[in-house]
C-alpha positions in Angstrom: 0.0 0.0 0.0 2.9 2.3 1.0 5.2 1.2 -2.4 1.4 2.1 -4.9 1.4 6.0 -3.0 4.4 6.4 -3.4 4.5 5.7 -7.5 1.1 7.7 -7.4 2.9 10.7 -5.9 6.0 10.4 -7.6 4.2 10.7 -11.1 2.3 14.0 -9.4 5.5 15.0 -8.3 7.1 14.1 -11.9 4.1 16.0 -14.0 4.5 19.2 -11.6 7.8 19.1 -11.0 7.7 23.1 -11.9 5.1 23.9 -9.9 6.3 22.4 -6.7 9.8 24.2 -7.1 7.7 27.5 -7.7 5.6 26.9 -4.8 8.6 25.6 -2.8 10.3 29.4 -3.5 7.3 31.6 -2.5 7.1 29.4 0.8 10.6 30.6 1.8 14.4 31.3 0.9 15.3 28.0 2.5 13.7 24.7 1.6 13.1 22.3 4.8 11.4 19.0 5.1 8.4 20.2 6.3 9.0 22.7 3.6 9.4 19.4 0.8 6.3 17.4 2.3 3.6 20.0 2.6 4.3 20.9 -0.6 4.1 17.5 -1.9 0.6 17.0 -0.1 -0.6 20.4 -1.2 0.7 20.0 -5.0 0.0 16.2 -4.5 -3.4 16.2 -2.9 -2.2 13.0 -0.5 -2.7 12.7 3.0 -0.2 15.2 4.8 1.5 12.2 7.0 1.7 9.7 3.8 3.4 13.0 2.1 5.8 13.0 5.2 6.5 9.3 5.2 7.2 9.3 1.8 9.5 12.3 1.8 11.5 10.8 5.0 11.7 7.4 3.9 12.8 9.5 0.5 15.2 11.2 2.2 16.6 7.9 4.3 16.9 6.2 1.0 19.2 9.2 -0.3 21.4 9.3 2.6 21.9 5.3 3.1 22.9 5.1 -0.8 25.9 7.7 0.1 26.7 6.4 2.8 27.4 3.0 1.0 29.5 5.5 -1.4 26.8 5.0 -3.8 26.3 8.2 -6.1 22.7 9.6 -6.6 20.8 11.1 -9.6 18.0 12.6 -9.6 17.1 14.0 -12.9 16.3 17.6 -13.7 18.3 18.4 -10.6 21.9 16.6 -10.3 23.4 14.1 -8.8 25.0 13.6 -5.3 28.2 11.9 -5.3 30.6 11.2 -1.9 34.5 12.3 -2.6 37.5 12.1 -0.8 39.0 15.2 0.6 42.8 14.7 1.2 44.0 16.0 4.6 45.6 19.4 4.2 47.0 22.8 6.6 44.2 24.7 7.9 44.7 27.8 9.6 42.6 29.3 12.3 41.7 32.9 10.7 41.5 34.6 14.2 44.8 33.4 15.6 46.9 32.5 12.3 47.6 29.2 13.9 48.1 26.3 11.5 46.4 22.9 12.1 46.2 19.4 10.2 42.7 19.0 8.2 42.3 15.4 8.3 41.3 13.2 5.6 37.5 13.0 5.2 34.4 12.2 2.6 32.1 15.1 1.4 29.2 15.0 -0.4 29.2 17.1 -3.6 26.2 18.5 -5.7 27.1 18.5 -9.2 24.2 20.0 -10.7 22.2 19.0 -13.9 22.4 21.1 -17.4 18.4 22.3 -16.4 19.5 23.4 -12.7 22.4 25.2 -14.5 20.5 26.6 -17.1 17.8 28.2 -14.3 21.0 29.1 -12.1 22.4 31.3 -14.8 19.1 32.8 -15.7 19.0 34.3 -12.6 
């Protein structure tokens, strides 16, 4: 029952993709969760907690896959990939005092040619 709403609201969410990202930016400058699933069960007209399941267990999904290393796509918007940062000097900009960075994994946003697009439209 869970797996049939959430195909039913991800072809909503696929058809109005526009409008959802519209609506998202006259909501605020800064897009939350609760930002993400009322405007999925506004846009979407589901339930307001199967919107929120479906947007957490959306969001879980996303951040197991990089945590396995695994890169995500999501199209019309970019993909998240996880990168090695080597470890490096750092220095502390009040005191000047140098300190080891150590090696760690990021995530990076390398957006899509639409996102881009929109980006330099701005």
């Amino acid at each position: 029952m869970f797996f049939a709403r959430a195909i039913r609201l991800d072809r909503i969410l696929s058809s109005s993709y526009e409008l959802i990202i519209l609506e998202m930016v006259r909501l605020s400058t800064t897009v939350t969760r609760a930002t993400l699933c009322e405007t999925a069960q506004s846009v979407g007209g589901v339930a307001r907690s199967d919107a929120a399941g479906i947007c957490e267990r959306m969001i879980e999904l996303i951040g197991a896959a990089l945590a396995e290393g695994e890169t995500v796509k999501l199209t019309g918007f970019g993909t998240l990939e996880v990168r090695s940062r080597a470890e490096r000097i750092g220095r502390n900009p009040r005191t000047g005092e140098e300190h080891t960075i150590s090696t760690r994994r990021v995530v990076m946003l390398v957006p899509s040619a639409s996102l881009r697009g929109k980006l330099g439209k701005s």
